[in-house]
C-alpha positions as CSV (number, residue, x, y, z in Angstrom):
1,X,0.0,0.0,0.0
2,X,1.0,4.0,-0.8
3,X,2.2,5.8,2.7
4,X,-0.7,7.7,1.6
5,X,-3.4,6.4,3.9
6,X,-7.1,7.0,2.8
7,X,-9.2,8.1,5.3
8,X,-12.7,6.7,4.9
9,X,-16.2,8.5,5.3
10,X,-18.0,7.6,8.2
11,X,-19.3,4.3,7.1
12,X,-23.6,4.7,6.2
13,X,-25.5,1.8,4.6
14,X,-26.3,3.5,1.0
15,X,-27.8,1.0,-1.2
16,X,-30.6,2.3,-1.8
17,X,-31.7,6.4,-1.6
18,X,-35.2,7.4,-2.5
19,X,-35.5,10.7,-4.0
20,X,-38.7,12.6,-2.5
21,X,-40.0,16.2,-3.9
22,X,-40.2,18.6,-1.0
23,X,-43.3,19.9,-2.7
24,X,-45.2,16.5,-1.8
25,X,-45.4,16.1,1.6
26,X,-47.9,13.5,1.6
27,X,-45.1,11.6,0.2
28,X,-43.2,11.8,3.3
29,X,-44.6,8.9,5.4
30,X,-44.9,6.1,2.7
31,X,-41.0,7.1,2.5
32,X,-40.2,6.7,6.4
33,X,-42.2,3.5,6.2
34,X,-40.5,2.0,3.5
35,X,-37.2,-0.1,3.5
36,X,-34.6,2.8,1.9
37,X,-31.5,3.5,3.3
38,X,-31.3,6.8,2.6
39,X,-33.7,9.4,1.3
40,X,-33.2,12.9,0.2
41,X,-35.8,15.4,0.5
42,X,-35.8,17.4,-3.0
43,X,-35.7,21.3,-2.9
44,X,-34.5,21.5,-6.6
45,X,-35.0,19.9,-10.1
46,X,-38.0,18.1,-8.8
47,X,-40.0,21.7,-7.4
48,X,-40.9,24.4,-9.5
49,X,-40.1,27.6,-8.1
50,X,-42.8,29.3,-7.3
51,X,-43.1,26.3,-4.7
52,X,-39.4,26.5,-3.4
53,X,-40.5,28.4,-0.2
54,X,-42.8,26.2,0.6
55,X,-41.4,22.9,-0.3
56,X,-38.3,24.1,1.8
57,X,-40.8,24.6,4.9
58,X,-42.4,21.1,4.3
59,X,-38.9,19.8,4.5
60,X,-38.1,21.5,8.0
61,X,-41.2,20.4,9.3
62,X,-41.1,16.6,8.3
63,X,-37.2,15.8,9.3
64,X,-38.9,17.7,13.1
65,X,-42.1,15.9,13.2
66,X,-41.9,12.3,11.0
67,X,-40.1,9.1,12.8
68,X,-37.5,8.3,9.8
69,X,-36.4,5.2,11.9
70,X,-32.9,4.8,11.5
71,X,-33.0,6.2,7.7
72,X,-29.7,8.4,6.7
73,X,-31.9,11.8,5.8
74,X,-30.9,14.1,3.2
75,X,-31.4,17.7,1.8
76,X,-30.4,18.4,-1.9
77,X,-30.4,21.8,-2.1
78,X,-30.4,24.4,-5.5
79,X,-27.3,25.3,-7.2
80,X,-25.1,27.8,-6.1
81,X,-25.8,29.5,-9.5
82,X,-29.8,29.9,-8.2
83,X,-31.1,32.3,-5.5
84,X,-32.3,29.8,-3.6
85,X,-29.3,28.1,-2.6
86,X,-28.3,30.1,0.4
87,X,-31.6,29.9,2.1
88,X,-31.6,26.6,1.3
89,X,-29.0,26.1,3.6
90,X,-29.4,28.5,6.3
91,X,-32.9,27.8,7.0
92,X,-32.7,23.7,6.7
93,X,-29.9,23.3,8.8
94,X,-30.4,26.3,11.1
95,X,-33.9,24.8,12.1
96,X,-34.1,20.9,11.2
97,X,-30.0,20.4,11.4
98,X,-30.4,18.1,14.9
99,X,-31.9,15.1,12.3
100,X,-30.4,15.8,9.0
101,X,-27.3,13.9,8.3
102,X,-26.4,14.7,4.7
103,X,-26.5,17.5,2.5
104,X,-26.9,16.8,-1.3
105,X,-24.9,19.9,-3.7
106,X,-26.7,19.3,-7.1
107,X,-24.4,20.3,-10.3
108,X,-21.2,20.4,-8.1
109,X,-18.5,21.9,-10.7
110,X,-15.4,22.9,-8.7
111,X,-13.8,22.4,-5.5
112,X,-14.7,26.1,-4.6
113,X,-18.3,24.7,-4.9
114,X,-17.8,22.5,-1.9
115,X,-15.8,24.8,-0.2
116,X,-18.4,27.3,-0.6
117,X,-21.0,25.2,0.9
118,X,-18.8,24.0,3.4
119,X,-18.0,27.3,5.0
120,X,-21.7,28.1,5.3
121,X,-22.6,24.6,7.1
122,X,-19.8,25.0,9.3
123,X,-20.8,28.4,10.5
124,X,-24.1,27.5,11.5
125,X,-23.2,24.1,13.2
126,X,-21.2,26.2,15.2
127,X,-23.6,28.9,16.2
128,X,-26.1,26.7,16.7
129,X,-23.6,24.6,19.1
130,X,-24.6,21.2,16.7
131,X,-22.4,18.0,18.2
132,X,-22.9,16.4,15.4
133,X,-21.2,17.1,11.8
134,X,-23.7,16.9,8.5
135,X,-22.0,15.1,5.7
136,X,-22.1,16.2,1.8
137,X,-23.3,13.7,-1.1
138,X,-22.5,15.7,-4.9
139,X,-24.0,15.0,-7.6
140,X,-21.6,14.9,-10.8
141,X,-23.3,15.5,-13.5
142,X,-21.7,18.2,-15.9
143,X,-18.6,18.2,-17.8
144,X,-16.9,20.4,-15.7
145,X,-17.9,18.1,-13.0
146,X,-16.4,15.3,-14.4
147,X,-13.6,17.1,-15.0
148,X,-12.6,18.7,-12.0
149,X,-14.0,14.8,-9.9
150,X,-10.7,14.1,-8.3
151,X,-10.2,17.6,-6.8
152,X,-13.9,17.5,-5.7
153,X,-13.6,14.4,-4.2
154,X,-10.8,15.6,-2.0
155,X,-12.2,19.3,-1.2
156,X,-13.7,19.1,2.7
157,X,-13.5,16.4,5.1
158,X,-17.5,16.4,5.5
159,X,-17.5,14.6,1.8
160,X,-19.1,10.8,2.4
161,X,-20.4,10.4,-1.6
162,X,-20.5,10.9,-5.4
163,X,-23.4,10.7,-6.9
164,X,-23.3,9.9,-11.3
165,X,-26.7,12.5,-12.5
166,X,-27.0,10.6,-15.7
167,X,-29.6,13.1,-17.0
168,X,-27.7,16.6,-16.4
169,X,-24.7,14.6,-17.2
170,X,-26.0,13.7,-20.8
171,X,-27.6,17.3,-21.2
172,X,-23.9,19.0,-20.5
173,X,-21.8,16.6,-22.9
174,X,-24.6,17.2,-25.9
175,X,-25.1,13.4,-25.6
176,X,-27.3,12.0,-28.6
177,X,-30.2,10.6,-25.9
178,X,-33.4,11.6,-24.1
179,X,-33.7,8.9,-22.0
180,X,-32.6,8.9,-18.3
181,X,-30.3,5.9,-17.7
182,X,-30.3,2.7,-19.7
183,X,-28.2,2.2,-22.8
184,X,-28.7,3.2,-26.2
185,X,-29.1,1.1,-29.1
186,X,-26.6,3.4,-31.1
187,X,-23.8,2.9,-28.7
188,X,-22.7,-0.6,-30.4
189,X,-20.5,-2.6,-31.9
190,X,-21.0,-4.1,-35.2
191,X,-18.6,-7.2,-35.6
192,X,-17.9,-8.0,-39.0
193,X,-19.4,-10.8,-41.2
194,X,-19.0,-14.3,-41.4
195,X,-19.2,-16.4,-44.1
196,X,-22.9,-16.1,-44.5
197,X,-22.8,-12.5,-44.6
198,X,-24.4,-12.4,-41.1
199,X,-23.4,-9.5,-39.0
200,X,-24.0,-9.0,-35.2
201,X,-24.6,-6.1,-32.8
202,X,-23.3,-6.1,-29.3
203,X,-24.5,-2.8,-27.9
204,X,-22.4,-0.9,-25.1
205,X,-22.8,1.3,-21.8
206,X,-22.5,4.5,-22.8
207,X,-22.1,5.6,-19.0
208,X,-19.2,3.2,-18.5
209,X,-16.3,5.7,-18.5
210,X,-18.4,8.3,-16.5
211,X,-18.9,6.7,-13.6
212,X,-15.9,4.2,-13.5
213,X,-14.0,7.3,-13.5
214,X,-16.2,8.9,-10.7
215,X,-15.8,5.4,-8.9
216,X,-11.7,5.8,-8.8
217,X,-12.6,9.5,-7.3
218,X,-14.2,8.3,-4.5
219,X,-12.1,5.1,-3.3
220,X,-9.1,7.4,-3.5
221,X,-10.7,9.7,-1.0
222,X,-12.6,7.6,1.0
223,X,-15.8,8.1,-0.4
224,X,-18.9,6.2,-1.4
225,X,-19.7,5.9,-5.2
226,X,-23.4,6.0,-6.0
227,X,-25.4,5.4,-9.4
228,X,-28.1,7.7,-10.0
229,X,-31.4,7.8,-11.3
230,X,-32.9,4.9,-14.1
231,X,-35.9,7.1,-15.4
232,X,-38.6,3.9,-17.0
233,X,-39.7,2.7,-13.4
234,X,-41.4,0.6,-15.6
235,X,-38.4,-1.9,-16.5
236,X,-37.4,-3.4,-13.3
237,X,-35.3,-5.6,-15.2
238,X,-33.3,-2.5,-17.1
239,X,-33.2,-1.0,-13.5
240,X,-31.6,-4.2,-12.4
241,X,-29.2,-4.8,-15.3
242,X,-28.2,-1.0,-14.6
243,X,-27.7,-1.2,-11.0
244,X,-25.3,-4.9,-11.6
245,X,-23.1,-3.0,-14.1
246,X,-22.9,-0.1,-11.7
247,X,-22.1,-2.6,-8.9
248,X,-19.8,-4.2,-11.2
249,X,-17.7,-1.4,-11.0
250,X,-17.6,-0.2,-7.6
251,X,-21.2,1.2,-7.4
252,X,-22.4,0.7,-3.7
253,X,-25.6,2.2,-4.1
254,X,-28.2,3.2,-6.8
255,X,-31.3,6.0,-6.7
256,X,-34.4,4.9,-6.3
257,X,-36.9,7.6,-7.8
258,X,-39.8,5.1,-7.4
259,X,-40.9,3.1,-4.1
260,X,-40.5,0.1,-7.0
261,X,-37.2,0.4,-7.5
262,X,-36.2,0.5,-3.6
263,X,-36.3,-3.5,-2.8
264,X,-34.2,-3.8,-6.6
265,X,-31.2,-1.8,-5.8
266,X,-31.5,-3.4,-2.2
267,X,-31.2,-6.8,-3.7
268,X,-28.3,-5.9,-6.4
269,X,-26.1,-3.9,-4.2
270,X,-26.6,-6.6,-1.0
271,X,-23.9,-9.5,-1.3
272,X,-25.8,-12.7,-1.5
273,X,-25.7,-15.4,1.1
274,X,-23.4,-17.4,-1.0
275,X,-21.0,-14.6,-1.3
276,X,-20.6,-13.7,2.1
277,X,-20.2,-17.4,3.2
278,X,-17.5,-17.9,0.3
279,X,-16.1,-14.6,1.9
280,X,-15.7,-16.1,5.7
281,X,-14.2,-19.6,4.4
282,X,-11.1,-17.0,2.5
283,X,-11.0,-15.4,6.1
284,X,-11.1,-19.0,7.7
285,X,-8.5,-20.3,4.9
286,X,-6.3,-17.1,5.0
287,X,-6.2,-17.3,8.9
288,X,-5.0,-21.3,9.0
289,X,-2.4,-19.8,6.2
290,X,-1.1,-17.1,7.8
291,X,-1.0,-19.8,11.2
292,X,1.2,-22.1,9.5
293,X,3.3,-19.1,7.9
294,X,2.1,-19.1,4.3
295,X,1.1,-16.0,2.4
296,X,-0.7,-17.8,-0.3
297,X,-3.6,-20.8,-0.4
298,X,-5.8,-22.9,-2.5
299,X,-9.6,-22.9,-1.9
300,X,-11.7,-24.8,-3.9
301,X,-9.1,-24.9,-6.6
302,X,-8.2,-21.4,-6.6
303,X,-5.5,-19.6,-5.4
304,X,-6.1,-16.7,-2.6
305,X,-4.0,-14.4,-1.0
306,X,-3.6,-11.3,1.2
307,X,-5.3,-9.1,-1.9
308,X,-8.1,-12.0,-1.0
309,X,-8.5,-10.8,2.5
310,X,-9.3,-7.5,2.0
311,X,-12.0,-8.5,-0.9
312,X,-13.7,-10.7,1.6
313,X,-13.8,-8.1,4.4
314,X,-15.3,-5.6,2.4
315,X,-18.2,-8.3,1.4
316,X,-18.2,-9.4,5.4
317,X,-18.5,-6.0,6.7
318,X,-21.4,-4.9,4.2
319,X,-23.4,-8.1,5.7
320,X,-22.7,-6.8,9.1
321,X,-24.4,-3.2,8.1
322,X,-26.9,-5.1,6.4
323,X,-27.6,-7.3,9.8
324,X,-27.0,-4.2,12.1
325,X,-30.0,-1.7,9.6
């Protein structure tokens, strides 16, 4: 390993986070009822804005008066390029700050951005005497984003996760789609022909570079990649093959934007029993090695090793959150 040592974000079960317009509230119970991880309370693309006031006063009220359980609750907040942002902020945190545990900054282009939003959280934790430190989730999805990832990754120590915005994302990079999520039939491979004259297509994720790129941002800092929003909550099964290939590559979590979709990215970013039980017997097997002063083993006709270890304890320790939520 680098002398570097990467600090992690406190650890939060995020499989799952529902996204719930602040301009609904009589959305907010069927949310604390259900079986999210996390759910943000939306003050921006989802409200128009002659309902910002009062969607942001919904949102102090409910984190004050609704039992969320032990749900990790969220605020995303407008961009710092709106007039709404600021109050956003101050009022959320100054008067519903006790039970919010993470801010979401929408559009997030720079460090300065989190800096920016940073400063203001800290100085109204600190007036208000708050013990406890609110975290940041950003949502990359602009080209200037996704340019500047790794420095926004790194910018404040109250950073826990990185959110891919697939739709703003597209939008920014002129991207030839309107759909949010998914693949796109044009984004294939056309192999060439055999002797019949037959030619295949193999279609490709367009979002693969995108968020394997934000992945390496946050596991470098410490922080939790999350996949965002699959817009037909109609296609569980394009949900699901979504959330796998973001799982696939780091992905720890997906957005639900539909109850539907909650119990899917549940299931696809939970290991499975057989996984975790495979994941003890390296731990067993590594243990007896290490005992008998070997650095190396076979288990069921594979080799494992120390890199082995550390695979197994991230599946082991994401049963234990599981078991402990």
């Amino acid at each position: 390993m680098s002398f570097h040592a990467i600090e992690q974000a406190p650890p939060r079960l995020n499989r799952s986070e529902l996204a719930v317009p602040g301009s609904q509230p009589q959305m907010f119970e069927k949310a604390a009822d259900s079986d999210v991880d996390v759910i943000f309370l939306d003050l921006e693309d989802a409200v128009a804005p002659d309902e910002k006031a009062q969607a942001r006063k919904n949102i102090i009220k409910a984190l004050n008066e609704i039992d969320w359980g032990k749900k990790s609750m969220s605020v995303r907040i407008n961009g710092l390029d709106t007039p709404y942002m600021y109050r956003d902020v101050v009022d959320v945190v100054e008067q519903a700050g006790e039970r919010l545990d993470l801010i979401m900054v929408p559009k997030t282009g720079t460090a300065a951005d989190v800096y920016a939003v940073d400063m203001l959280v800290t100085q109204i934790e600190d007036a208000k005497g708050y013990k406890k430190r609110i975290g940041f989730e950003h949502i990359i999805e602009t080209a200037l984003g996704m340019q500047n990832v790794h420095e926004i990754a790194a910018a404040s120590k109250r950073n826990e996760s990185l959110h891919f915005g697939v739709a703003d994302y597209s939008a920014s990079m002129h991207a030839r789609t309107t759909v949010i999520g998914g693949v796109n039939k044009l984004y294939s491979v056309l192999t060439d022909a055999d002797e019949s004259g037959n030619r295949d297509v193999h279609w490709g994720d367009m979002w693969h570079y995108a968020i394997a790129r934000m992945v390496v941002a946050c596991r470098a800092n410490g922080l939790r990649p999350i996949d965002g929003p699959y817009g037909d909550f109609q296609d569980p099964e394009g949900y699901r093959a979504a959330a796998f290939r973001a799982a696939v590559l780091g992905c720890e979590g997906k957005w639900a934007i539909h109850p539907s979709q909650i119990a899917l990215a549940n299931e696809v970013m939970s290991p499975s029993d057989d996984e975790v039980t495979r994941a003890k017997r390296i731990l067993e097997a590594m243990a007896e090695a290490e005992a008998a002063g070997k650095g190396a083993v076979s288990l069921d006709g594979r080799l494992i090793d120390y890199a082995s270890i550390r695979q197994a304890e991230v599946l082991v320790e994401k049963a234990k959150q599981i078991a402990a939520r």
